[in-house]
N, C-alpha and C positions, 0 to 999 in steps of 0.2 A: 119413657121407654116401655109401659107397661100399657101400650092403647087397651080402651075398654072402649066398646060400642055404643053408642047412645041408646041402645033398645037394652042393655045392662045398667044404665046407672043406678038403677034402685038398688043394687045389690051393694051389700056394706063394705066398709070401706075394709074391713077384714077377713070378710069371703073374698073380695077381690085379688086380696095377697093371697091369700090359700092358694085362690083355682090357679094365678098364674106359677105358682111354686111347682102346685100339679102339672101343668101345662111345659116347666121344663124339664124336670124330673123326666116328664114321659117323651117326651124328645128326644132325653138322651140317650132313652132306653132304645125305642123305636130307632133310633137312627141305628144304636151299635146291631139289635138285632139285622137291621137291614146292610149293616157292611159284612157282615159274619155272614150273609148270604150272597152275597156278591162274590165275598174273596172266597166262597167254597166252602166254607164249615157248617153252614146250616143250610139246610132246606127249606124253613120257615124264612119270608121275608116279611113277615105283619104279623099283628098279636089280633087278637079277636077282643070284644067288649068286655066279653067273660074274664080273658087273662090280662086284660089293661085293669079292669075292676080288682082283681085278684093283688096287680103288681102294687096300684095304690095302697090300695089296704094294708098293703106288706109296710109301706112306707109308713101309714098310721091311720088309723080309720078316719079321720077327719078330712083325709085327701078324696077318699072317696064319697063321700059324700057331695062331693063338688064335680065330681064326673060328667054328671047331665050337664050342669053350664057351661063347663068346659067344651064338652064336643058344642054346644049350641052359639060358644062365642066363635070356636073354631067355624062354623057353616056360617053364622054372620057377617063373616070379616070378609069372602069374595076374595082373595087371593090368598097366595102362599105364606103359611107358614111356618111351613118345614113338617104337618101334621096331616094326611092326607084321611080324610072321611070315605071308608067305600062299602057299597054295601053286597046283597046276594051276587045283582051283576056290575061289572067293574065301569060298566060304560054308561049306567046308569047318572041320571043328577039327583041327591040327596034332600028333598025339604024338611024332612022332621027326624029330630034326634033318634026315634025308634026306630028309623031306616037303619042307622050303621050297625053293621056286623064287623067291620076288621078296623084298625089304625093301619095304615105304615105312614114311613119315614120317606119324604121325599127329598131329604139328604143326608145319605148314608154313612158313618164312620166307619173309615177303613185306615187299618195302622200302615206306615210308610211301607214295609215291605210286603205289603198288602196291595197298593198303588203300584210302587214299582213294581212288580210284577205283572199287575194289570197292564200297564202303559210298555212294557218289554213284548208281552203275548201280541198289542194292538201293533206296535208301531211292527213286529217279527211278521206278523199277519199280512199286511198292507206292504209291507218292501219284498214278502215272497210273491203278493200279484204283480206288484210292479217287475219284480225281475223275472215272473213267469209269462206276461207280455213281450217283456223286451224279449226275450228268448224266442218268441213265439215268433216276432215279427222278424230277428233275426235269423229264423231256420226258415221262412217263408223266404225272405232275402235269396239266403242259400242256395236255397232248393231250384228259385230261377234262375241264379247264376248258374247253378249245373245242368239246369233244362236249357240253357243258351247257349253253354260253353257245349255241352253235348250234341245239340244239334246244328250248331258251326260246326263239330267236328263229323260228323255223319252228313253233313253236303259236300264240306272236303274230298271225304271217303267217295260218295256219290261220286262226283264229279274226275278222280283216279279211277273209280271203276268204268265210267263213260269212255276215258279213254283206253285202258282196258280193254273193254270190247272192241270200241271200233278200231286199233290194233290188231285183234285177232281176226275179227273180220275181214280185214285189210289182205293179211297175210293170207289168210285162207282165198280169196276171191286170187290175189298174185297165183295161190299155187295151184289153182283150176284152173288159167289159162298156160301154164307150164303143161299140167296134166289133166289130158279131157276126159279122164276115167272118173276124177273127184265130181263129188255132186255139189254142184254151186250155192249151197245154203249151207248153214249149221244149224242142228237143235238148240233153243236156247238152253235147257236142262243141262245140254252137254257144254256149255260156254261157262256157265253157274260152275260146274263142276270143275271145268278147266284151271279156271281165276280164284274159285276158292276151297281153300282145304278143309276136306272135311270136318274138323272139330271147330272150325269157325263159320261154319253155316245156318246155325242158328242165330249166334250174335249179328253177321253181315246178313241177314235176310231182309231185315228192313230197307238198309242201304242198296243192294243189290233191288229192289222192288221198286225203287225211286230212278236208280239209274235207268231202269227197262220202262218207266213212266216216262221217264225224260226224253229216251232217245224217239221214244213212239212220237211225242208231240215236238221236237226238235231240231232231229237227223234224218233229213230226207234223202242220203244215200243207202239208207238200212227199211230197208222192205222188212216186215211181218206176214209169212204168210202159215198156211197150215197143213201139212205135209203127214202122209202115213208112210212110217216107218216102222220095219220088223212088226207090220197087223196093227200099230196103235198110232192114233192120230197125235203128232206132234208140233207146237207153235215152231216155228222155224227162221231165224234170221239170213234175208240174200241182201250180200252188198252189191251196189249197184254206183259204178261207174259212169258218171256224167260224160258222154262223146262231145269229142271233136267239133260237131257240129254245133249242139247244144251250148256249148262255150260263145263259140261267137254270136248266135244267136242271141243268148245272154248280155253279152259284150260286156264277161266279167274278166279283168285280169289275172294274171297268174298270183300276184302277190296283190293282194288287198285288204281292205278289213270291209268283213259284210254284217256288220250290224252289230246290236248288243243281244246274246241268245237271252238274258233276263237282267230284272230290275234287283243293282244292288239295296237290301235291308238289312237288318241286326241281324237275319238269320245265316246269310254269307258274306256278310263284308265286316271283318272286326270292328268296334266301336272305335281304338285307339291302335294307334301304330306307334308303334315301341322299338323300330329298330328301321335306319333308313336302306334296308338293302331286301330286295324281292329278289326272290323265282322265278321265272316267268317259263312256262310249259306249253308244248303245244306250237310255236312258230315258225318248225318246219319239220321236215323228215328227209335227214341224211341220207338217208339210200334216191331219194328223188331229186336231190338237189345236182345241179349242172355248172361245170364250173370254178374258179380258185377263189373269187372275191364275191360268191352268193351270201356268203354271210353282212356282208355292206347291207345290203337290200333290207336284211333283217333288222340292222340298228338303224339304218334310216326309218323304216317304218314305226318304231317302236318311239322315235321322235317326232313325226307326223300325228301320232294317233296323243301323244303328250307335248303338241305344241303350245301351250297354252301354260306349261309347266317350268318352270328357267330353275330346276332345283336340279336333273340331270347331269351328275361329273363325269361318271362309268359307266360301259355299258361292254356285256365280254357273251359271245356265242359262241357255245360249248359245240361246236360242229358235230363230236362221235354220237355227242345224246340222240338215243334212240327216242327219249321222250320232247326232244326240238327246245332245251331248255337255255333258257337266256338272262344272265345277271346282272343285274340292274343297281348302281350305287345312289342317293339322291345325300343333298348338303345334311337334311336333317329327317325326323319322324314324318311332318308336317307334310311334306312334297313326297316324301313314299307316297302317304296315305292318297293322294291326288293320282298317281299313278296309279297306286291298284284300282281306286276308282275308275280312273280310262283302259286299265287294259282288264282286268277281270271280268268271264263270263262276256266278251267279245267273240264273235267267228272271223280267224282271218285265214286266208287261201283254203277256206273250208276246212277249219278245223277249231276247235271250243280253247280256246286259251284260259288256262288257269292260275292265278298268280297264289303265292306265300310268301310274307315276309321270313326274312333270314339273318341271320344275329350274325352282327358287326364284324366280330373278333373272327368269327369261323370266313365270312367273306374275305377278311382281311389274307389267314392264311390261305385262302387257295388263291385271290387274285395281291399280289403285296403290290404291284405298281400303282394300286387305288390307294392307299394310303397315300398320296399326294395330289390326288384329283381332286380339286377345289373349284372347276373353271366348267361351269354349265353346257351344256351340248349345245346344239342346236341342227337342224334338219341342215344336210348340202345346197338343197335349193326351197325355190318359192311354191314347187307345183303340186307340192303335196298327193303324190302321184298312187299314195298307196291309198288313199283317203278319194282315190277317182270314183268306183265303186257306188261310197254315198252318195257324191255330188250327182254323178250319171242317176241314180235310182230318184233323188230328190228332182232333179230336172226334169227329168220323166214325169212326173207325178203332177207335179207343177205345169206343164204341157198340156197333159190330160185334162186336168183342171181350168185351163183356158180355153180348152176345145170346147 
C-alpha cells in the first residue's frame, strides 16, 4: 500500500516510512486547507514550500528533512495522488524539485454542511436556468399567440369596416340620384371620421389602413379619385353602379357567387372550430330584395356553394338584417369548420361575405326549433344555379384556351 518508485529504492527502509508518514500528514493538511477555500473561509487554496516546510517541522524535524524526496517521489510517480506540484506558472510541467513553489490538494475536505450547501447553490443554480428557459420559451409561445389572436382580430375588424364603407357609399350614391344637388363622391377623411369615433382612431388606424388597402385592390364598384375641396386637394371615394347593359354583357346573374376575394390562412380562418353554428354576413340587402320567398334563393345558395358538406341541419335568414346575416346550424365543430372554409371571404351578388362562429347555447335561444334539427340539407335541385357564374367564367376560359 506504500508504492515506492524503482529510482527510490536505495532509500532505507526507514526513510521510507518517514517520507510516506510525511506524505499523509501533508495531504491531510492540503486537502482541509483546500476545502476551507472552497466552502468560503479561506482565501488561500495551497501552501507554498516555505509553509509546507515550516508545517513539517512543526510536526518534528525529522519530517522535514525528507521534504525534497518527498516532492521528487510525488513528480516520479506520473499520476494522481491527491498532492499536486505547481510552480511560478500554473500551466507549466515541473522536472526538478527546485521548480516547485506551492502544494495543493487535488481532493479537498469539505465537512457535510459544507457539501450540502455546495450541491443546494449547484443544483438552485441549474433549475433557475432551466426554469428561466422554460419561461422564456413560454412567453415567446405567448406572445405569438397574442400576435395571432390579435391579428385574426384586426382582419375581422378590417373586413366590418369594408363593409362599413361600402354601406355608406351605397347610401350616399342612392341619395345622389334622389338629390342632384349632392356631389357623387365622399372624402375618405370624412368616411374615417363618419365610422369612427374620435378616441378610437388611433387604435382603428391600422385596421381602417388595410380596409382602404383592400378595397383599392378588391372593389371595383369604388373609384379613388382626387378632388379639391374648400382650396385643398382631397383623396375622394365615387361609387359606381354597374348598368343594365354591362350585366348582360357580363352574363352575370342576379344571385351568384363570383369567386373567392382571398386565400384562407392562420391569419383569417381560425385554427379550430369550437362551436357548430356560423354567422354568415353579407348575403343580401333587404331594401333590394323583391318578393315573399327571396330568402329561399338565399338558403339554396348557401347549399350549393357547401355541397360537398352533408353536416347542414339549419339554416334561418334574418330578412330585417341590414347587414344580409344568415344562421347556419352544422351536426358538429368539424362540418362548421368546412363551411366557413366554403363561404368566408367569398363575393356573392357583388358583395364580400363574412362568416363568425357563434356559440351554441346563444343560437339555440334565438332559433329553439334547431334544437331538433339532426337531418342534413341538401340543395332543391341538381343545377347548381347559384354556382352558374364559375362554371360560365371556367368555360369561357377553357374555350379561349382551345382557340
Amino acid at each position: 500500500k506504500n508504492p515506492i518508485s524503482e529510482q527510490l529504492e536505495e532509500i532505507k527502509a526507514n526513510e521510507k516510512s518517514l517520507m510516506m508518514n510525511s506524505l499523509y500528514k501533508l495531504h491531510d493538511r492540503l486537502a482541509q486547507v483546500a476545502g476551507d477555500h472552497d466552502c468560503g473561509n479561506s482565501i488561500q487554496r495551497n501552501l507554498s514550500v516555505q509553509e509546507t516546510a515550516a508545517y513539517l517541522k512543526s510536526l518534528g524535524p525529522e519530517y522535514e528533512k525528507v521534504l525534497n524526496t518527498a516532492l521528487q517521489w510525488i513528480m516520479s510517480r506520473g499520476e494522481d495522488v491527491g498532492i499536486k506540484c505547481i510552480g511560478n506558472d500554473p500551466s507549466e510541467e515541473l522536472n526538478n524539485v527546485t521548480d516547485v513553489k506551492y502544494l495543493e490538494s487535488t481532493r479537498p475536505q469539505m465537512s457535510f454542511r459544507c457539501r450540502f450547501r455546495r450541491a443546494f447553490i449547484t443544483v438552485t443554480h441549474r433549475l433557475s436556468i432551466l426554469l428561466l428557459g422554460i419561461g422564456m420559451v413560454w412567453g415567446v409561445l405567448h406572445y405569438m399567440k397574442y400576435r395571432w389572436t390579435k391579428e385574426e382580430e384586426e382582419t375581422r375588424q378590417m373586413y366590418d369596416m369594408v363593409v362599413k364603407i361600402i354601406d355608406v357609399l351605397r347610401s350616399h350614391n342612392e341619395a345622389c340620384q334622389e338629390n342632384k344637388d349632392l356631389q357623387p363622391y365622399i372624402p375618405i377623411p370624412h368616411v374615417c371620421d363618419s365610422l369612427i369615433p374620435p378616441q378610437d382612431r388611433n387604435k382603428m388606424k391600422k385596421v381602417w389602413n388595410r380596409a382602404v388597402d383592400f378595397l383599392a385592390a378588391n372593389e371595383s364598384r369604388v373609384r379613388t379619385e382626387t378632388r379639391r375641396i374648400g382650396g385643398a386637394d382631397f383623396l375622394v371615394w365615387r361609387w359606381i353602379q354597374p348598368s343594365a347593359a354591362c350585366d348582360k354583357i357580363l352574363v352575370i346573374p342576379s344571385k351568384v357567387w363570383q369567386g373567392q376575394a382571398f386565400h384562407l390562412d392562420r391569419r383569417n380562418s381560425p385554427p379550430n372550430s369550437l362551436t357548430p353554428c356560423l354567422k354568415i354576413r353579407n348575403m343580401f340587402d333587404p331594401v333590394m330584395e323583391i318578393g315573399d320567398h327571396w330568402h329561399l334563393a338565399i338558403q339554396e345558395a348557401i347549399l350549393e356553394k357547401c355541397s360537398d358538406n352533408d353536416g347542414i341541419v339549419h339554416i334561418a335568414v334574418d330578412k330585417n338584417s341590414r347587414e344580409g346575416c344568415v344562421y347556419v346550424k352544422c351536426l358538429s365543430p368539424e362540418y362548421a369548420g368546412k363551411a366557413f372554409k366554403a363561404l368566408h371571404g367569398s363575393w356573392f351578388d357583388g358583395k364580400l361575405v363574412t362568416v363568425k362562429y357563434l356559440r351554441l347555447d346563444r343560437y339555440h335561444h334565438r332559433f329553439p326549433q334547431a334544437l331538433t334539427c339532426n337531418t342534413p340539407l341538401k340543395p332543391s335541385n341538381k343545377h347548381m344555379n347559384s354556382m352558374s357564374h364559375l362554371r360560365l367564367r371556367t368555360g369561357t376560359t377553357n374555350s379561349q384556351g382551345s382557340s
